[in-house]
C-alpha positions as CSV (number, residue, x, y, z in Angstrom):
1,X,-138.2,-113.1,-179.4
2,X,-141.1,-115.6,-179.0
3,X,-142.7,-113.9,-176.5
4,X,-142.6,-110.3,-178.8
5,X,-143.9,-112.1,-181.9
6,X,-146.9,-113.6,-179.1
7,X,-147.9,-109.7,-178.5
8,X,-148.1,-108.9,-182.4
9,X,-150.3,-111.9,-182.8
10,X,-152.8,-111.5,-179.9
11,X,-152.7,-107.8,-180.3
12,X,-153.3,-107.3,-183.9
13,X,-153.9,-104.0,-184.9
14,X,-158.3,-103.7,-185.3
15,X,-159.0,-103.2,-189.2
16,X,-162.6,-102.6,-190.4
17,X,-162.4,-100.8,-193.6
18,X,-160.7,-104.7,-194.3
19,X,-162.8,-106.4,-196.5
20,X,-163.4,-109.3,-199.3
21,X,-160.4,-110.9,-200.5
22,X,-157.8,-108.8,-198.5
23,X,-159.1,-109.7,-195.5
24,X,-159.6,-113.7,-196.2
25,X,-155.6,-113.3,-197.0
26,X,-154.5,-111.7,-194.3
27,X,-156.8,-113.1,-192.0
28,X,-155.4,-116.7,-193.5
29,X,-152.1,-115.3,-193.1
30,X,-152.5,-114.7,-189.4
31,X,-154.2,-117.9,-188.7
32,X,-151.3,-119.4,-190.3
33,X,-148.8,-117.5,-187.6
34,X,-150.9,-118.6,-185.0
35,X,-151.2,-122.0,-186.0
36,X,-147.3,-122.3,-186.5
37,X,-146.4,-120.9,-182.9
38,X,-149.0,-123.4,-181.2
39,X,-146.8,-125.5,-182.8
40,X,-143.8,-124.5,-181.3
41,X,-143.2,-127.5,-179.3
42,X,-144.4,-130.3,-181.9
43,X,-142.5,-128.1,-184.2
44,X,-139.4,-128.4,-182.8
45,X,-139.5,-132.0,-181.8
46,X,-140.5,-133.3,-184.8
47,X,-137.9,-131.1,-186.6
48,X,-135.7,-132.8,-184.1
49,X,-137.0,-136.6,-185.7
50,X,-135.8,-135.4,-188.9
51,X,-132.5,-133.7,-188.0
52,X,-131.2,-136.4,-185.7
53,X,-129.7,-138.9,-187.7
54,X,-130.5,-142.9,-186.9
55,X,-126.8,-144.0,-185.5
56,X,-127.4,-141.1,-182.5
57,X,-125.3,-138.2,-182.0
58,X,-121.2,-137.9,-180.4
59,X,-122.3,-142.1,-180.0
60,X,-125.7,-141.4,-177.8
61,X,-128.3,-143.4,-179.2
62,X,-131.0,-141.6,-181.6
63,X,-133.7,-142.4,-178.7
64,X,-131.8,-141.1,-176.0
65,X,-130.6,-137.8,-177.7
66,X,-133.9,-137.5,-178.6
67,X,-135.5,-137.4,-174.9
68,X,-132.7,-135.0,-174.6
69,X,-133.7,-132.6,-176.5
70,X,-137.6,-132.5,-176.2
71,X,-136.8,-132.2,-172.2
72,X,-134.6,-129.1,-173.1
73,X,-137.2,-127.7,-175.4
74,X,-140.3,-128.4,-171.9
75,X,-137.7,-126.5,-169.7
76,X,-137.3,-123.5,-171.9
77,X,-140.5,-123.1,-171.9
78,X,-141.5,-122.8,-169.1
79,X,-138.9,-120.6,-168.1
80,X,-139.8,-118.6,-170.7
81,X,-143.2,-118.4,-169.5
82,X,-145.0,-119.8,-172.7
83,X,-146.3,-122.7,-170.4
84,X,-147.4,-122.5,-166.7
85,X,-146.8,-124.8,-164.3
86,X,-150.1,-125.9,-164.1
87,X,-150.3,-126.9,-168.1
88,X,-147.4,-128.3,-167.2
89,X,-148.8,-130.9,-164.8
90,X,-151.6,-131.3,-167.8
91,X,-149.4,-132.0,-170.3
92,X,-147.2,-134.3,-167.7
93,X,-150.7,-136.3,-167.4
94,X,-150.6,-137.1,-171.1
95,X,-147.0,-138.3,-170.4
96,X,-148.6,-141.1,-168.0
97,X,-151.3,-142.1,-170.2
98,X,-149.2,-141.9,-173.3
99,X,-146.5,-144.5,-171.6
100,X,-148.9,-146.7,-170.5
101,X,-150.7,-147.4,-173.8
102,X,-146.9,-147.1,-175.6
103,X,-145.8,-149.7,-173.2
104,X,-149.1,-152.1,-173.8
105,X,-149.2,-151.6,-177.7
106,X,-145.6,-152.6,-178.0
107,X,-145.3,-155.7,-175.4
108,X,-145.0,-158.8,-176.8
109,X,-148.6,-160.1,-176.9
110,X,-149.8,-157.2,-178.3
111,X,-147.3,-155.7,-180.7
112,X,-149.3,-153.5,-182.6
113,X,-146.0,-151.4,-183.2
114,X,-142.3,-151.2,-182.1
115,X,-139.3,-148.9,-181.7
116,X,-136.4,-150.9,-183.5
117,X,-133.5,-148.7,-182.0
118,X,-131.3,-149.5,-179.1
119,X,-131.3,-146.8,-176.3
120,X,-130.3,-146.4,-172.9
121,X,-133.5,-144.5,-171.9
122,X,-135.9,-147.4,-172.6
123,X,-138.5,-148.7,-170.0
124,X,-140.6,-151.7,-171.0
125,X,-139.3,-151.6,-174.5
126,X,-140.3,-148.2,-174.8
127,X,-138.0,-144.9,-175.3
128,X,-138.9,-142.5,-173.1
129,X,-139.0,-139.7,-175.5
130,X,-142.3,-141.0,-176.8
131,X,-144.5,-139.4,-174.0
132,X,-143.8,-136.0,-175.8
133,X,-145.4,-137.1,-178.8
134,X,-148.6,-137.2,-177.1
135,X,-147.5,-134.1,-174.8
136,X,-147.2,-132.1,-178.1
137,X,-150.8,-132.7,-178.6
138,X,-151.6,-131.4,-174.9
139,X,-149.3,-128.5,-175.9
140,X,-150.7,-127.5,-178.7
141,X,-154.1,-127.2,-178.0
142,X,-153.4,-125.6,-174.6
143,X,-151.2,-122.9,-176.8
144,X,-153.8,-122.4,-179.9
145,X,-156.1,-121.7,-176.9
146,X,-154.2,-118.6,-176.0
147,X,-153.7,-117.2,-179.3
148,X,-156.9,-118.0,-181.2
149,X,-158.5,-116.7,-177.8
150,X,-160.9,-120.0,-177.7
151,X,-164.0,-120.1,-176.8
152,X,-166.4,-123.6,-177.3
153,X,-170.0,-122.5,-177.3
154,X,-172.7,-125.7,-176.2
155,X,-169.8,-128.0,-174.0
156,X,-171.7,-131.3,-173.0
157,X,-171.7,-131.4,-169.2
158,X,-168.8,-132.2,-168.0
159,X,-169.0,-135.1,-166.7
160,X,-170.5,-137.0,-169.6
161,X,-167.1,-135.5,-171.7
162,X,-165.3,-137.1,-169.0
163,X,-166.9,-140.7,-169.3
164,X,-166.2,-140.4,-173.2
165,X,-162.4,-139.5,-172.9
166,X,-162.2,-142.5,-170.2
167,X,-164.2,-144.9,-172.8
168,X,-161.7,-144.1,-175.7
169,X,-158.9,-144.5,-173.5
170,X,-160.1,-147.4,-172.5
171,X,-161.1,-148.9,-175.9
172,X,-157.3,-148.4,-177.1
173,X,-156.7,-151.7,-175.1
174,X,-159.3,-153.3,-174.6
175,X,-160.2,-153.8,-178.2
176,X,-157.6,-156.5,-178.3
177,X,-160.1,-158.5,-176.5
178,X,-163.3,-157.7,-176.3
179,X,-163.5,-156.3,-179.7
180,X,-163.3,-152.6,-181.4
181,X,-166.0,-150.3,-180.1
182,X,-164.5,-147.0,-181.8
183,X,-167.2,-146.7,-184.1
184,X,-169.8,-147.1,-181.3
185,X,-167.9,-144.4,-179.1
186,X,-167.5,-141.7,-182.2
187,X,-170.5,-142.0,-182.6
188,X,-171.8,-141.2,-179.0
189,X,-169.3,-138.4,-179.6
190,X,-170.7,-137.1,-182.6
191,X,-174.1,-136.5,-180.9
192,X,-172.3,-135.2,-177.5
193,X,-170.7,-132.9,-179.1
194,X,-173.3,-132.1,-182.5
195,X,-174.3,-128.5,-181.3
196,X,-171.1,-127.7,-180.2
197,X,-168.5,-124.9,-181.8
198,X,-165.6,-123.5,-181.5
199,X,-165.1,-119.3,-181.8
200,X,-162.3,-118.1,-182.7
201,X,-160.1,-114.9,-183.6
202,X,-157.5,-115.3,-186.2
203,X,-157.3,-111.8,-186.5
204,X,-159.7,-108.8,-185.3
205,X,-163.1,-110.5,-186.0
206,X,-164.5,-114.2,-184.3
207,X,-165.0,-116.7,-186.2
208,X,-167.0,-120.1,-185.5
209,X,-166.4,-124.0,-186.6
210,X,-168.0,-127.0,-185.4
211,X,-166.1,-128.3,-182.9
212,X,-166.3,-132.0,-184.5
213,X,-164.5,-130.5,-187.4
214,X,-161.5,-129.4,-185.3
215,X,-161.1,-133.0,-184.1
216,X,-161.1,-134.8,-187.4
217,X,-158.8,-131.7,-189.3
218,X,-156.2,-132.1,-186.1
219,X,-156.4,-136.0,-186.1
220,X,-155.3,-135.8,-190.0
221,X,-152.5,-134.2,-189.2
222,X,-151.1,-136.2,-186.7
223,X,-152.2,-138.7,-189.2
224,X,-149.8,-137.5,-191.6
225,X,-146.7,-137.1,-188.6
226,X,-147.4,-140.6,-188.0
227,X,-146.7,-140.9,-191.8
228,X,-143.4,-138.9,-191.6
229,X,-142.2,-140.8,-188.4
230,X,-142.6,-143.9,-190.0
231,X,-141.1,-143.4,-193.1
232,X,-138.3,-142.0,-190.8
233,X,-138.6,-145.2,-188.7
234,X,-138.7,-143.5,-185.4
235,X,-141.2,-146.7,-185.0
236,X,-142.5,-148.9,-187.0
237,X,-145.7,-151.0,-187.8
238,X,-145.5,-154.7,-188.7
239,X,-146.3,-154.3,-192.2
240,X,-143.6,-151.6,-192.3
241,X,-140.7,-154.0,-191.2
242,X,-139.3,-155.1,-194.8
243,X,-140.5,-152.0,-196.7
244,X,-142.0,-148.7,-195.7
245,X,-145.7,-148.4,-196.6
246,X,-148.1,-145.5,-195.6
247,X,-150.2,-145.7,-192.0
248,X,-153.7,-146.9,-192.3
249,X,-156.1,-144.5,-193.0
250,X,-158.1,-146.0,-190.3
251,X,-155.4,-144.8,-187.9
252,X,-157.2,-141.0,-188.6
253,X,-159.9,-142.3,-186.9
254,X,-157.9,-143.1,-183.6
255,X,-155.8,-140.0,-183.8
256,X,-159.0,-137.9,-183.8
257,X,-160.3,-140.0,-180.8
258,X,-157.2,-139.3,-179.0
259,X,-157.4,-135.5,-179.6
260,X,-160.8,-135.9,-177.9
261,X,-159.9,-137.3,-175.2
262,X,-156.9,-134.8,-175.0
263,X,-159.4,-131.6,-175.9
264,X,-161.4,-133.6,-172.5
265,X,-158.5,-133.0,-169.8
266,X,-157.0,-129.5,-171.4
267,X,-160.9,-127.9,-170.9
268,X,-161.0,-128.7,-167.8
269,X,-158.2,-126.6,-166.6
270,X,-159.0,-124.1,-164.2
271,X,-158.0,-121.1,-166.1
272,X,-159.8,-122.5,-169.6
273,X,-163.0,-123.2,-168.1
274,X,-163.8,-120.1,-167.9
275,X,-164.3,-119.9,-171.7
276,X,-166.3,-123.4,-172.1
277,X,-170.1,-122.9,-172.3
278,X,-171.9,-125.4,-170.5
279,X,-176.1,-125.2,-171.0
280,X,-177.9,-125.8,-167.9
């Protein structure tokens, strides 16, 4: 079924008497399709946060049913050849870095946040289920790749991408002692990545965005799932232990840094390069 409705969206039928309002609606409506099916995985495992109920499932932990299901959701998949084994190892990559900094930010000298739930699955205080948050990320951009047929037009060299993603990565812990350099690092991003853009086909006809705009409109909305798992108290905050109150808007900042970092390793799969722009 998926992979029929993935032919009707990347093989749209060409229209160009389609003009003026029509086409921005149906044009939005498609880039609405494709943005929903990149979404397949964070889709599901997030409807999967809200459907699970806190005291577990058949007495398995909330945590633990959890990992269950997002590993079901990776495996089908794959064998439905939506992913290939070499996003795959990509997306396991942002499993590893995604435990580390889970497993850093909620240790007892740092305790920036916490996972209040008893689970069986739990290494270092952290569930194991929470690599896929940050794996649905990886997926989604690897999947809105395919279907918005992605092209990024003015890609700083590589190598200076690289040093950025390793400096926000790095800044995630090392802020708690050396102080906060975010600001300093966004803004070396914003002038890496100033001329760059993004082209993209919603429907029969490209269409361009600055690529720093992609980060901060993606890093809102993981903004806002923050929101929704908190309030849901997958985990929780310190100021969120008595009474639920919204995520920092400052967290939007970090969220967009982390999609940069994430946009950083999906470009430089083998297959994707081919569409990244580099000026000599």
């Amino acid at each position: 079924m998926i992979t029929g409705v993935d032919k009707v969206l990347l093989s749209p039928r060409v229209r160009p008497g389609l003009s003026g309002l029509s086409r921005f609606v149906v044009e939005f409506l498609y880039f609405g399709l494709k943005q929903a099916r990149a979404c397949l995985f964070a889709g599901l495992f997030f409807l999967s946060v809200f459907v699970v109920p806190r005291g577990g499932v058949l007495g398995l932990p909330r945590y633990d049913v959890l990992l269950f299901i997002a590993l079901i959701i990776q495996v089908w998949m794959l064998a439905a050849k939506l992913e290939t084994w070499d996003e795959v190892k990509a997306i396991s990559l942002f499993h590893v870095l995604g435990f580390t900094l889970e497993a850093f930010k909620t240790s007892s000298a740092i305790g920036s946040w916490g996972y209040p739930d008893f689970a069986h699955t739990k290494l270092l205080g952290v569930p194991l289920f929470s690599g896929f948050m940050y794996a649905a990320v990886g997926s989604y951009l690897i999947q809105a790749w395919r279907l918005f047929d992605l092209r990024i037009k003015h890609h700083p060299p590589y190598w200076m991408a690289v040093t950025v993603a390793i400096l926000i990565y790095a800044n995630f812990f090392t802020h708690h002692f050396i102080g906060d350099f975010r600001w300093y690092i966004g803004a070396c991003a914003l002038g890496l990545y100033a001329r760059s853009a993004v082209v993209y086909r919603p429907l029969d006809r490209d269409r361009r965005m600055p690529l720093l705009l992609s980060f901060l409109l993606i890093g809102f909305f993981l903004w806002l799932a923050e929101n929704i798992s908190t309030f849901f108290g997958v985990w929780r905050y310190p100021n969120q232990i008595g009474a639920w109150s919204s995520v920092h808007i400052g967290k939007w900042s970090s969220w967009s840094l982390l999609v940069i970092m994430t946009f950083t390793i999906v470009a430089s799969l083998k297959h994707i390069k081919a569409s990244v722009h580099v000026p000599e």
